[in-house]
N, C-alpha and C positions, 0 to 999 in steps of 0.2 A: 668610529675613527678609521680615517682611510689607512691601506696597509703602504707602507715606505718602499717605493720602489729603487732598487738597486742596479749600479754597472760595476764588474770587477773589469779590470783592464787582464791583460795576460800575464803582467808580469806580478798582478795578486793571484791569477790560478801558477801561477808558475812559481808562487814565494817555498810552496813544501820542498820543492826537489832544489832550492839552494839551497850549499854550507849553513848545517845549523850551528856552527860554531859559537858566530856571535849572538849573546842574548837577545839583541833588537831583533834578528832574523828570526831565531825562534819567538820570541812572543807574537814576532807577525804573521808569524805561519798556524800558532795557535788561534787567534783573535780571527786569521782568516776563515780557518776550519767551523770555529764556533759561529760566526757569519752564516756559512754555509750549510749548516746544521738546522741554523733559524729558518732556510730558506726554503731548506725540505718538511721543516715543518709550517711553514704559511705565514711565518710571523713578517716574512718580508716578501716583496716579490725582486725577479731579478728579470732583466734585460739584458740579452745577448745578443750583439750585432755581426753582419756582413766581415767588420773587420775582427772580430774575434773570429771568427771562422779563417780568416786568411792570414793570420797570423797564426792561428794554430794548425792551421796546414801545413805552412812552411818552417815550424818545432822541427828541430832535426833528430831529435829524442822523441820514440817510437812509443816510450810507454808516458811520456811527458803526453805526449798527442792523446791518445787513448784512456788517461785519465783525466783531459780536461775535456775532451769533445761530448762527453753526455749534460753535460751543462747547455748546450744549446737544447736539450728535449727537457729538462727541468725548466728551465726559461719562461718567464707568464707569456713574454714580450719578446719580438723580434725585427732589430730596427735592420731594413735591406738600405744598400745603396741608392742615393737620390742628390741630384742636384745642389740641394737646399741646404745640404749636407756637407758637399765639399764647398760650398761658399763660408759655413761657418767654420767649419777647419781651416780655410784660406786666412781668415780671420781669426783665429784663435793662433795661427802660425805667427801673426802678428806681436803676440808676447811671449817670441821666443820657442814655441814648445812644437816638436816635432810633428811632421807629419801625419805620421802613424798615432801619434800621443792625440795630436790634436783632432783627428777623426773619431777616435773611441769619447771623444767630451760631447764632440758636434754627434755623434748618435744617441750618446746617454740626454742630452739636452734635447732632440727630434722625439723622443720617443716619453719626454714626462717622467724624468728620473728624478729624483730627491739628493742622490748625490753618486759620485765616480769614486769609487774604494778604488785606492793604488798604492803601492810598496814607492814608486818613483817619485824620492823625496823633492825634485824638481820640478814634479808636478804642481804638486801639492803646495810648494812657495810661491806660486804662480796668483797672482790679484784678480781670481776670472770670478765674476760676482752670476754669471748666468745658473751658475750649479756648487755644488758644496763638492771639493775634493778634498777627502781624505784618508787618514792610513787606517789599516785598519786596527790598529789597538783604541785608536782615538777616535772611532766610531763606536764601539764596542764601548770605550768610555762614556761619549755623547750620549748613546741611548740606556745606559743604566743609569747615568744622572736621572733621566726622566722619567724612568719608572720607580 
C-alpha cells in the first residue's frame, strides 16, 4: 500500500502557538501534533513547498519560526516555484481563495499529495475536487475509519 502523502499549510504548523482556549483549537492543535508524530514515524510522507518557506520566513515570532522551519528537512518532498504553479493558483483564485492559500493547494497538487491539512475553515468549504482539503481532526477521523 502506497504511504499517503501530505501538505500542512502554515497556519496548521502555526495552530500550537494559538489561544488554546477554545476546545475546536485545542483538538486541532492535538490531531495536528499526532499528524505529525505519524510522519516522523513513516506512516505518512509530507510535502513542504517554496511558499511554506516564505511564509515562515516572514512569522514575526522568532520561536514560531524556529519551531516550524525543521519541517522542511523532515519533508520526503519538496515542491519549488514553477510556472505551472502560479497558473493553477491563478486558477484556484478563481473560487475565491487567497493567493497565498491558493499557492500552498497548486503545490500540494504539483507535487502528488493525497490532501492539504488546514485549520482555515474557508479553505476547506471551498468545492476544489483536484485535492482533498481538510482539518485536521477530520483527517485523523478519515484515517482511523479505515484502519
Amino acid at each position: 500500500m502506497r504511504t499517503l502523502s501530505l501538505y500542512l499549510d502554515n497556519c496548521s504548523y502555526n495552530r500550537p502557538f494559538d489561544s488554546q482556549a477554545q476546545m475546536r483549537i485545542r483538538l486541532e492543535t492535538e490531531a495536528k501534533l499526532y499528524i505529525q508524530a505519524n510522519i516522523r514515524a513513516g506512516l505518512y510522507s509530507l510535502c513542504w513547498s517554496y511558499i511554506n518557506d516564505w511564509e515562515n520566513t516572514a512569522n514575526p515570532y522568532e520561536d514560531r519560526k524556529k519551531s516550524i522551519a525543521p519541517w522542511k528537512t523532515i519533508a520526503d518532498t519538496f515542491c519549488p516555484p514553477a510556472n505551472d504553479i502560479v497558473s493553477t493558483g491563478r486558477e484556484l483564485m478563481g473560487y475565491g481563495i487567497k493567493a497565498k492559500d491558493a499557492l500552498h493547494i497548486a503545490c500540494a497538487i504539483k507535487s502528488g499529495c493525497d490532501y492539504v491539512i488546514t485549520t482555515d475553515e474557508k479553505l476547506i468549504n471551498k468545492n476544489i475536487t483536484a485535492i482533498k482539503i481538510v482539518n485536521p481532526i477530520d483527517f485523523v477521523r478519515e484515517m482511523e475509519s479505515i484502519s
